[in-house]
C-alpha positions as CSV (number, residue, x, y, z in Angstrom):
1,X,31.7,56.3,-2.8
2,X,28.8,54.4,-4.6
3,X,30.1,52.0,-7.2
4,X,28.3,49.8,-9.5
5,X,29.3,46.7,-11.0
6,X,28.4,44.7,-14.1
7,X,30.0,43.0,-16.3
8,X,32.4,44.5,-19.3
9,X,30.6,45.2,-22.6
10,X,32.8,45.7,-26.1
11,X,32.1,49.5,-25.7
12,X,34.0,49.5,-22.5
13,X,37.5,48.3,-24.4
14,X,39.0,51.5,-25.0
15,X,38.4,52.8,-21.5
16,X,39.9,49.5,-19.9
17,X,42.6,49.7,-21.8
18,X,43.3,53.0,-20.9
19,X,43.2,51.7,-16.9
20,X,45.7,49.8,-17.6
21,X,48.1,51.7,-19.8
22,X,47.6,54.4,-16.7
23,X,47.8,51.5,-13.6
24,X,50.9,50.2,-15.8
25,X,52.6,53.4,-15.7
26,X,52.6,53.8,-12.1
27,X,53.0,50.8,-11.2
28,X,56.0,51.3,-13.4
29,X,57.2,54.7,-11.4
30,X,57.1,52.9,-8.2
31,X,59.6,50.3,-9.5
32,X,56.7,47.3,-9.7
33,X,57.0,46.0,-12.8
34,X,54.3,43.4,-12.8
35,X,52.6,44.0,-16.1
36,X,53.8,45.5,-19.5
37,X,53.0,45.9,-23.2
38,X,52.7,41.9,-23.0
39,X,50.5,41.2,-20.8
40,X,47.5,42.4,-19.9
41,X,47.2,43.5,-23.6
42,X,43.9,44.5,-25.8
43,X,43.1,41.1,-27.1
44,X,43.3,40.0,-24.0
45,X,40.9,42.4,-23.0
46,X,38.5,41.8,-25.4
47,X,38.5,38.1,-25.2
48,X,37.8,38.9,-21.4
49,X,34.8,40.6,-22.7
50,X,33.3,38.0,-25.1
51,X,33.5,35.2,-23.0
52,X,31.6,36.8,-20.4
53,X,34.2,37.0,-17.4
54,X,35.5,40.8,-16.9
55,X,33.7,42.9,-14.7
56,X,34.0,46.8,-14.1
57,X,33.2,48.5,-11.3
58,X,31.8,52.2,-12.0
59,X,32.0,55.2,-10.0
60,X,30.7,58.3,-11.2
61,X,30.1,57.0,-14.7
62,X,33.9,55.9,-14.8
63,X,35.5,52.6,-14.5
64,X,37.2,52.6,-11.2
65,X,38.0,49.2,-10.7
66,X,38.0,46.0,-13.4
67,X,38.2,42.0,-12.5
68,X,38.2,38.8,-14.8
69,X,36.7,35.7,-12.7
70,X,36.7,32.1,-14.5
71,X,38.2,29.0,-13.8
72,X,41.2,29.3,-16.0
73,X,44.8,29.3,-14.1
74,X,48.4,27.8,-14.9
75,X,49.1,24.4,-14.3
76,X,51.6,25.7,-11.2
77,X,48.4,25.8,-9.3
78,X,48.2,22.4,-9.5
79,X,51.3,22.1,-7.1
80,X,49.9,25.1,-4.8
81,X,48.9,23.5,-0.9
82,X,45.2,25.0,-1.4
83,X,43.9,24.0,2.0
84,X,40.4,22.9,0.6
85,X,41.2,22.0,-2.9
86,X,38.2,20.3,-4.0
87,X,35.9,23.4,-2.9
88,X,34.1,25.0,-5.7
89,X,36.3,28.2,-6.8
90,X,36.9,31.1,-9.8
91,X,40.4,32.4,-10.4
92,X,40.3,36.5,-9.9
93,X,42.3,37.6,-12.9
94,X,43.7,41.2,-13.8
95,X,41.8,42.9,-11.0
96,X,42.9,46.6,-11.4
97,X,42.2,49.8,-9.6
98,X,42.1,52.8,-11.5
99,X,45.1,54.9,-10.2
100,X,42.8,57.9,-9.8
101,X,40.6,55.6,-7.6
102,X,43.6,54.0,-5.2
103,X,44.0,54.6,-1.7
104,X,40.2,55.4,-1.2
105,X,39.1,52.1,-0.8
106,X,37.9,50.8,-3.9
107,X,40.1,47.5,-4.3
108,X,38.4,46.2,-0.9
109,X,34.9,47.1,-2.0
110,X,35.5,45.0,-5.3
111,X,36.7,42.1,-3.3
112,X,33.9,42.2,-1.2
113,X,31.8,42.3,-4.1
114,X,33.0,39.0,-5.5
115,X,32.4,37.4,-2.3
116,X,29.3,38.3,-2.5
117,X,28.6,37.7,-6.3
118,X,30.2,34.5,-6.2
119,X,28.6,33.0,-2.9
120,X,25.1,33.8,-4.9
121,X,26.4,31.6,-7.5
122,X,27.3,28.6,-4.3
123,X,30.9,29.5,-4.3
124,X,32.8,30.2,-1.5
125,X,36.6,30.5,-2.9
126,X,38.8,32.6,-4.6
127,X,42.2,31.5,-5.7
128,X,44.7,35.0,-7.6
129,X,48.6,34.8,-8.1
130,X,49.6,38.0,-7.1
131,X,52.8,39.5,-7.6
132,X,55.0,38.9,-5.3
133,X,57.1,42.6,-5.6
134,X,53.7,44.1,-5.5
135,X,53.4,45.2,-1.7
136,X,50.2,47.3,-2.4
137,X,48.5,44.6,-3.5
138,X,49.6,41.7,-1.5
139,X,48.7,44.4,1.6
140,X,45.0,44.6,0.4
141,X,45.1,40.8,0.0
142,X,46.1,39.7,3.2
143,X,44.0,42.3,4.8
144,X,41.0,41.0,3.7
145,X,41.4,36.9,4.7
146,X,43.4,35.6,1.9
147,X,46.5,33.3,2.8
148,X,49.4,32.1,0.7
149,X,49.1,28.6,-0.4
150,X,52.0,28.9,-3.1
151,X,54.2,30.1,-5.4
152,X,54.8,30.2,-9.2
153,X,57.5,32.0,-11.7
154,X,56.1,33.9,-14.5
155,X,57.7,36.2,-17.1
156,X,57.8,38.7,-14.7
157,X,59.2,37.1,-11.7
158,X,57.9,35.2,-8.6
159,X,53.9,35.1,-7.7
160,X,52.3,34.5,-4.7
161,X,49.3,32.0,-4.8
162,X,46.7,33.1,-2.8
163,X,43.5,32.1,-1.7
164,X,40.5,32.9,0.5
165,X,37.3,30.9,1.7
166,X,34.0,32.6,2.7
Protein backbone atom coordinates (compact mmCIF):
# COMPACT_ATOMS: atom_id res chain seq x y z
CA UNK A 1 0.00 0.00 0.00
CA UNK A 2 1.47 3.45 -1.30
CA UNK A 3 0.97 6.11 1.23
CA UNK A 4 1.80 9.75 1.06
CA UNK A 5 2.62 11.98 3.76
CA UNK A 6 2.47 15.73 4.31
CA UNK A 7 1.60 17.75 6.69
CA UNK A 8 -2.21 18.52 7.94
CA UNK A 9 -3.97 21.49 6.26
CA UNK A 10 -7.32 23.16 7.98
CA UNK A 11 -9.41 21.27 5.29
CA UNK A 12 -8.21 18.06 6.68
CA UNK A 13 -10.05 18.84 10.34
CA UNK A 14 -13.19 17.20 9.80
CA UNK A 15 -11.68 14.01 8.48
CA UNK A 16 -9.08 13.77 11.44
CA UNK A 17 -11.52 14.24 13.67
CA UNK A 18 -13.49 11.61 12.39
CA UNK A 19 -10.20 9.15 12.83
CA UNK A 20 -10.30 9.62 15.98
CA UNK A 21 -13.93 9.55 17.02
CA UNK A 22 -13.68 5.97 14.97
CA UNK A 23 -9.91 4.85 16.59
CA UNK A 24 -11.73 6.08 19.99
CA UNK A 25 -14.47 3.83 19.58
CA UNK A 26 -12.56 0.78 19.17
CA UNK A 27 -10.16 1.43 21.19
CA UNK A 28 -13.02 1.78 23.45
CA UNK A 29 -14.68 -1.86 22.45
CA UNK A 30 -11.46 -3.51 23.28
CA UNK A 31 -11.57 -2.15 26.79
CA UNK A 32 -8.44 0.50 26.10
CA UNK A 33 -9.49 3.47 27.21
CA UNK A 34 -6.66 5.75 26.45
CA UNK A 35 -8.30 8.69 24.85
CA UNK A 36 -11.91 10.21 25.22
CA UNK A 37 -14.07 13.25 24.50
CA UNK A 38 -11.16 15.20 26.47
CA UNK A 39 -8.49 14.57 24.91
CA UNK A 40 -7.44 14.40 21.69
CA UNK A 41 -10.25 16.91 21.00
CA UNK A 42 -11.00 19.39 17.88
CA UNK A 43 -9.12 22.34 19.14
CA UNK A 44 -6.52 20.33 19.78
CA UNK A 45 -6.60 19.30 16.38
CA UNK A 46 -6.66 22.30 14.84
CA UNK A 47 -4.01 23.97 16.90
CA UNK A 48 -1.94 20.89 15.69
CA UNK A 49 -2.68 22.15 12.29
CA UNK A 50 -1.78 25.91 12.61
CA UNK A 51 1.36 25.47 14.25
CA UNK A 52 2.66 23.35 11.65
CA UNK A 53 3.27 19.91 13.45
CA UNK A 54 0.46 17.31 12.45
CA UNK A 55 1.11 15.18 9.66
CA UNK A 56 -1.35 12.71 7.77
CA UNK A 57 -0.44 9.86 5.97
CA UNK A 58 -2.78 9.24 2.85
CA UNK A 59 -3.69 6.09 1.18
CA UNK A 60 -5.98 6.07 -1.54
CA UNK A 61 -6.97 9.65 -1.13
CA UNK A 62 -7.85 8.84 2.66
CA UNK A 63 -6.15 9.67 5.72
CA UNK A 64 -4.80 6.46 7.02
CA UNK A 65 -2.57 7.30 9.56
CA UNK A 66 -1.99 10.98 11.49
CA UNK A 67 1.14 12.17 13.84
CA UNK A 68 1.96 15.53 15.72
CA UNK A 69 5.97 15.98 16.05
CA UNK A 70 7.27 19.08 18.21
CA UNK A 71 9.22 19.46 21.08
CA UNK A 72 6.42 19.97 23.58
CA UNK A 73 6.13 17.10 26.42
CA UNK A 74 5.12 17.08 30.21
CA UNK A 75 7.54 18.01 32.71
CA UNK A 76 7.46 14.06 33.91
CA UNK A 77 9.85 13.67 31.05
CA UNK A 78 12.14 15.55 32.82
CA UNK A 79 12.48 12.64 35.45
CA UNK A 80 12.42 9.79 32.49
CA UNK A 81 16.29 7.92 32.34
CA UNK A 82 16.52 8.90 28.49
CA UNK A 83 19.85 7.22 27.74
CA UNK A 84 21.12 10.16 25.50
CA UNK A 85 19.27 13.10 26.85
CA UNK A 86 21.03 15.86 25.41
CA UNK A 87 20.59 14.34 21.68
CA UNK A 88 18.57 16.48 19.45
CA UNK A 89 14.78 14.97 19.61
CA UNK A 90 10.77 15.72 18.60
CA UNK A 91 8.06 14.36 20.86
CA UNK A 92 5.58 11.93 18.45
CA UNK A 93 2.29 13.07 19.66
CA UNK A 94 -1.38 11.57 18.91
CA UNK A 95 -0.08 9.20 16.21
CA UNK A 96 -3.23 7.33 15.08
CA UNK A 97 -4.01 4.66 12.65
CA UNK A 98 -7.19 4.65 11.02
CA UNK A 99 -9.04 1.60 12.27
CA UNK A 100 -9.82 0.64 8.66
CA UNK A 101 -6.08 0.81 7.97
CA UNK A 102 -4.80 -1.42 11.22
CA UNK A 103 -3.21 -4.63 11.05
CA UNK A 104 -1.88 -4.02 7.48
CA UNK A 105 1.01 -2.29 8.30
CA UNK A 106 0.56 1.21 8.25
CA UNK A 107 1.62 2.31 11.93
CA UNK A 108 5.27 0.80 11.05
CA UNK A 109 5.44 2.55 7.68
CA UNK A 110 4.64 6.00 9.50
CA UNK A 111 7.29 5.32 12.01
CA UNK A 112 9.68 4.69 9.49
CA UNK A 113 8.70 7.74 7.85
CA UNK A 114 9.62 10.01 10.76
CA UNK A 115 12.92 8.44 11.04
CA UNK A 116 13.42 9.32 7.94
CA UNK A 117 11.81 12.92 7.89
CA UNK A 118 13.41 13.73 11.05
CA UNK A 119 17.06 12.49 10.31
CA UNK A 120 16.77 14.91 7.10
CA UNK A 121 16.18 17.55 9.57
CA UNK A 122 19.77 16.10 11.79
CA UNK A 123 17.62 14.40 14.19
CA UNK A 124 18.11 11.14 15.33
CA UNK A 125 15.49 10.64 18.41
CA UNK A 126 12.10 10.21 19.07
CA UNK A 127 10.74 10.33 22.61
CA UNK A 128 6.24 9.27 22.82
CA UNK A 129 4.37 8.22 26.22
CA UNK A 130 2.40 5.58 25.15
CA UNK A 131 -0.22 4.07 27.04
CA UNK A 132 0.72 1.69 29.09
CA UNK A 133 -2.86 -0.65 28.86
CA UNK A 134 -2.41 -0.18 25.19
CA UNK A 135 -0.79 -3.61 24.07
CA UNK A 136 -1.27 -2.92 20.32
CA UNK A 137 0.61 -0.02 20.43
CA UNK A 138 3.35 -0.67 22.87
CA UNK A 139 3.74 -4.04 20.45
CA UNK A 140 4.44 -1.85 17.34
CA UNK A 141 6.69 0.28 19.56
CA UNK A 142 8.95 -2.11 20.81
CA UNK A 143 9.02 -3.86 17.59
CA UNK A 144 10.51 -1.31 15.85
CA UNK A 145 13.73 -0.20 18.45
CA UNK A 146 12.11 1.87 20.89
CA UNK A 147 12.92 1.09 24.72
CA UNK A 148 11.20 2.29 27.91
CA UNK A 149 13.10 5.01 29.68
CA UNK A 150 9.97 5.89 32.02
CA UNK A 151 6.86 6.29 33.31
CA UNK A 152 4.24 9.06 33.96
CA UNK A 153 0.40 9.21 35.32
CA UNK A 154 -1.98 11.03 33.24
CA UNK A 155 -5.80 11.41 33.41
CA UNK A 156 -6.05 8.23 32.05
CA UNK A 157 -3.80 6.06 33.93
CA UNK A 158 -0.03 5.03 33.78
CA UNK A 159 2.26 5.82 30.37
CA UNK A 160 5.17 4.34 29.31
CA UNK A 161 8.04 6.74 28.17
CA UNK A 162 9.56 5.63 25.30
CA UNK A 163 12.26 6.38 23.20
CA UNK A 164 14.31 5.38 20.06
CA UNK A 165 17.64 6.59 18.46
CA UNK A 166 18.50 6.19 14.80
Amino acid sequence: MDIIYEKAVPADLDELCSVIKRAVEKMDSMGIFQWDEVYPDRATLQDDIEKGQMYVGRAGGRIAVMFVLNMQYDESYNHAAWKAPDVPYRVLHRFCVDPDFQGCGVGGKALDHIEKLLSEQGIHAVRIDAFSKNPYALKMYEKHGYTVAGTVDFRMGLFMLMEKYF
